[in-house]
Structures are given as structure tokens and as C-alpha cells.
N, C-alpha and C positions, 0 to 999 in steps of 0.2 A: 332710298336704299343705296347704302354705298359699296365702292368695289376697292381692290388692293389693287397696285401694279408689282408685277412678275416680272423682276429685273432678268429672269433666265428665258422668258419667253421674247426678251427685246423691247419690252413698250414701253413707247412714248406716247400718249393718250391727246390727240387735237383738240385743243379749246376755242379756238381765234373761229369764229363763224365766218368773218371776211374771206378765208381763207379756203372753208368748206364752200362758201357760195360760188367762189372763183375753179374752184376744182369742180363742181356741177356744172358750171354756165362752160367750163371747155370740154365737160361731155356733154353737153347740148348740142354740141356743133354737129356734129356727126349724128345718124339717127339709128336708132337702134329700139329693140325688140324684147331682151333677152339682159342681164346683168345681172354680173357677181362679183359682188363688195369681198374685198380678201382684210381680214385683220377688223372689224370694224368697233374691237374694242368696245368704249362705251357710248357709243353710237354717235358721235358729233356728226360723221357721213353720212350715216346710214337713217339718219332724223329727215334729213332733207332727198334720200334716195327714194324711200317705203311712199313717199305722197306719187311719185313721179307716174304720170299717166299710163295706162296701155304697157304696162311692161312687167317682164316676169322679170319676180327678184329672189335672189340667195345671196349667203353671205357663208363665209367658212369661216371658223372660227371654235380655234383648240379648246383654248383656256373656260373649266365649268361653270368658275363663278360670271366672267363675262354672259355667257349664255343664260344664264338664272336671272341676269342684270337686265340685259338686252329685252327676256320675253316679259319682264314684270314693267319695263319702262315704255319699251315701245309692244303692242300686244297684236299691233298687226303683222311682228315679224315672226308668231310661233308658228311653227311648221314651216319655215325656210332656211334657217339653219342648218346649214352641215357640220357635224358636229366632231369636227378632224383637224390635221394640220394641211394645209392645202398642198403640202409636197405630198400627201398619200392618198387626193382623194382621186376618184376617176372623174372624165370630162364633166360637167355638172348640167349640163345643157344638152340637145339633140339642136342641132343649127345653131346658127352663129352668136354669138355671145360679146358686151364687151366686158372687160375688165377694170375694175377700179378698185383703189385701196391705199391708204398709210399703210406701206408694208413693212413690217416687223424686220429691222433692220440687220437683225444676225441672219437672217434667210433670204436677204431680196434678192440679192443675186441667182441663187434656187428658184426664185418665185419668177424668174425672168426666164430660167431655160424650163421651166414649166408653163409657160405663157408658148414659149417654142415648141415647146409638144404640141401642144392645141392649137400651133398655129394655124391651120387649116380653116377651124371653126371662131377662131380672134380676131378679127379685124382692130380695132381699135383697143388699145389699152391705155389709163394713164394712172400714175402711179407716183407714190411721195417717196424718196429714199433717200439716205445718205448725201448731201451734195455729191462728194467725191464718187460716187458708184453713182448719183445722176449723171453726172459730168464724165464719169469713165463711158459711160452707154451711147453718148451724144458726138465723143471725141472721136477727131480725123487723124487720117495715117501724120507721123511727125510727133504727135504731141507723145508727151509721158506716160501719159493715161490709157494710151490707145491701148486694146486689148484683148483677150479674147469674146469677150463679152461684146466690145465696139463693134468686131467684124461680125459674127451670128447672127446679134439683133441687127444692124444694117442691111445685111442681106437680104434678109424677109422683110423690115419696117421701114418705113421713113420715122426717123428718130428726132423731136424738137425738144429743147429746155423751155420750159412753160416760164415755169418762176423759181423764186426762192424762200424758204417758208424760215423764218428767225428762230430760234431757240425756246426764244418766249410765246411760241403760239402753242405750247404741248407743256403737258403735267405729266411723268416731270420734264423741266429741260434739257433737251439729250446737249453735249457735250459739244455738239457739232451743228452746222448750217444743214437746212434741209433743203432738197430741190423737187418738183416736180414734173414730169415728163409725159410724153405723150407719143404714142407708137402708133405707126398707122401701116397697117398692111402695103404691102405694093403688090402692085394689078400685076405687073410683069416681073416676071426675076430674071436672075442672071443666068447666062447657061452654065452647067455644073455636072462634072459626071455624074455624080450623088450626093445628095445630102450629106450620107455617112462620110464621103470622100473628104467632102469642103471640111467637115468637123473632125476629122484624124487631121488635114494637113494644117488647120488654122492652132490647133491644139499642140502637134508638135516647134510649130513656128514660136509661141511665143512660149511655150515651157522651157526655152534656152533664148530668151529674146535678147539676149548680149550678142550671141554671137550672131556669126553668118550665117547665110539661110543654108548657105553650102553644107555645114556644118551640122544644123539643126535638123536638118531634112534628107542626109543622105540615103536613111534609111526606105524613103519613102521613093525615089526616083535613081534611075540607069545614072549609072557612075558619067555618061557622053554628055548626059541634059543637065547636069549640075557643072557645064563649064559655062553654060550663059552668063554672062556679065549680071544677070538679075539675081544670079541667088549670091554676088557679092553683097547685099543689102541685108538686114537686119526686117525681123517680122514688122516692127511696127512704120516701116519705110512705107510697106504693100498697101494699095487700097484693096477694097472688095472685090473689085473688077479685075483685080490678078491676083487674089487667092481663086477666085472662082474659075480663070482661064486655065490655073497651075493644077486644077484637079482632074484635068483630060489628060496630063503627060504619067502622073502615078503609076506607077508598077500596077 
């Protein structure tokens, strides 16, 4: 049985088994209970997930003829199926859960502040995207990249670049370098008035990241506290540990 790809849904389809083995053996490392394959397409992951001991599995997954694909190829995946875009499904687990997936490259970004919703119940995720949006996720204060995305997921994760997955490991070849990454909860966070706080002030920061923070942030802090020499600096100068210290001074 064969399947189409849907240029509007983002897929690039994995072939390179090397590839899917290496993306298994570093969720290995870590142990876990509970996983959900996000995108899993025509199952290259999801081949070598469904055997995996002792572990509850789903997989989310839009597109109808994939799912028609997925239950008639592999027959132990019917009834794990969610049969949605993963930006609208609810948590899919009771307790902790990890995340894996080639994720569909018009959404990963979505599919990362969705990973932050559930952070509570995430510990681990790892996930194939973009280079450049691997590399924005992974990047330090200074670089070009750094960004809103940098700061959020750093805050909650420890953030590593795994590898790099080439052109020709996917039907078809997306256009671009793929990378893959890997999120690991932190035990401890940073102090922070709130959530909501850190994400208005990292959000207004780099929505004008040209300018000074002076400038970008007025709106957010007392005219007195914007003479500090620090909001002479541009959003992407800040590490985490002073966006998070800057959200006790907020109005």
C-alpha cells in the first residue's frame, strides 16, 4: 500500500534506518513509561517504537490516508492513534510522558510551545527539525539566532544538539539540513515572578530585538528602573538568569 506526501501538511517522510536507530538508542538513555510519537508519517519511527517493552504508546497524526497507511502496515498500532493535529489535542497521557517525532516542519515551532504546556508532565523530549530552528532552540545569549524560543525552552529544559540528519535521509528531500535535539527537564528552575511574567517580558524583548531593552520594555517597568545600565543592551545580549531576575521588577 502506498501513501502520497502533502506538501501543505510539511512532510518529509524518514528513510535512512541509521538514522531512526540513533533517534531510539538516545531515547533509551533516559527511562520512561509512557510515549508519544508526534508526526509518525509512514512509520520509519514508529516501526521500531510499537516493539519497545513495557511502554504505553500513541502517536498523533492528522493526515487520513497516513492513518489508513499506518493501521493496515503496522496492526499493532490500531487503537493508539490520535487522530488530530497535535496543536489541538489535549495532554494524551495521565503522568509523565516522553515526546518523540520528525516533526512536520511548518509547525515545530507550535509543537515546542506545546511541549511547554505539558511541561509539567515532559520530562524528556527529542525531536528532528529544521537545522536552523534546531540550532535557534540550542543557541546562547550573543548569537543571531538567539530567541524567543532560545529563552522559554532553556528555562524549563536542558537543551543538546544530537546530530544532523542530511537531505537524503527523507522522501522527499526537504531543501534544508535537518538536526536533531533533545530536551531534558530541569529539576530546579529559576526564580521568576510567574510564568506569564517571564513570557510577556521575553516576548516584548525580542519583538523589537534591534533596539534597546530601554526602548522595547518601557511599557513593562517604572520609568526609575529603566535607567540601569542593563536595559542599555539589546534582548538577545540577556541570558535566562536575567530575563528571569528582570520579571520581580515588572509593574
Amino acid at each position: 500500500m502506498q501513501y502520497t506526501l502533502k506538501k501543505s501538511l510539511g512532510q518529509h517522510f524518514l528513510k535512512d534506518e541509521s538514522v531512526c536507530k540513533q533517534i531510539v538508542a538516545a531515547l533509551q538513555q533516559d527511562g520512561f513509561t509512557q510515549l508519544l510519537e508526534v508526526g509518525p508519517g509512514g512509520g520509519a519511527l514508529t516501526k521500531y517504537l510499537l516493539p519497545l517493552p513495557g511502554i504505553s504508546f500513541r502517536a498523533v497524526e492528522l493526515d487520513d490516508e497516513k492513518v489508513t497507511y499506518l493501521e493496515k502496515t503496522y496492526p499493532a498500532i490500531q487503537g493508539k492513534i490520535i487522530h488530530q493535529s497535535i496543536l489541538d489535542i489535549d495532554v494524551p497521557f495521565d503522568g509523565a510522558f516522553t515526546v518523540v517525532g520528525n516533526f512536520p516542519y511548518n509547525i515545530s515551532s507550535q509543537i515546542l510551545f506545546k511541549v511547554l504546556d505539558w511541561k509539567e508532565q515532559v520530562p524528556v523530549m527529542i525531536g528532528m527539525f529544521q537545522k536552523e530552528v534546531a540550532e535557534r532552540v540550542v543557541s546562547k545569549p550573543g548569537s543571531k539566532v538567539y530567541g524567543i524560543l532560545s529563552v522559554l525552552v532553556q528555562v524549563f529544559y536542558e537543551v543538546e544538539y544530537l546530530f544532523d540528519v542530511p537531505p537524503e535521509s527523507f522522501n522527499p528531500p526537504p531543501k534544508v539540513m535537518s538536526g536533531v535535539i533533545r530536551l531534558k527537564r530541569k529539576s530546579t528552575l529559576l526564580p521568576m515572578k510567574s510564568e506569564r511574567a517571564l513570557f510577556t517580558l521575553v516576548k516584548a524583548a525580542f519583538n523589537q530585538r534591534r533596539k534597546m531593552l530601554r526602548n522595547s520594555l518601557k511599557s513593562l517597568f517604572e520609568e526609575e528602573f529603566l535607567k540601569d545600565p542593563l536595559f542599555d543592551k539589546r534582548a538577545e545580549q540577556l541570558g535566562i538568569e536575567q530575563f528571569a531576575a528582570l520579571t520581580f521588577q515588572m509593574r
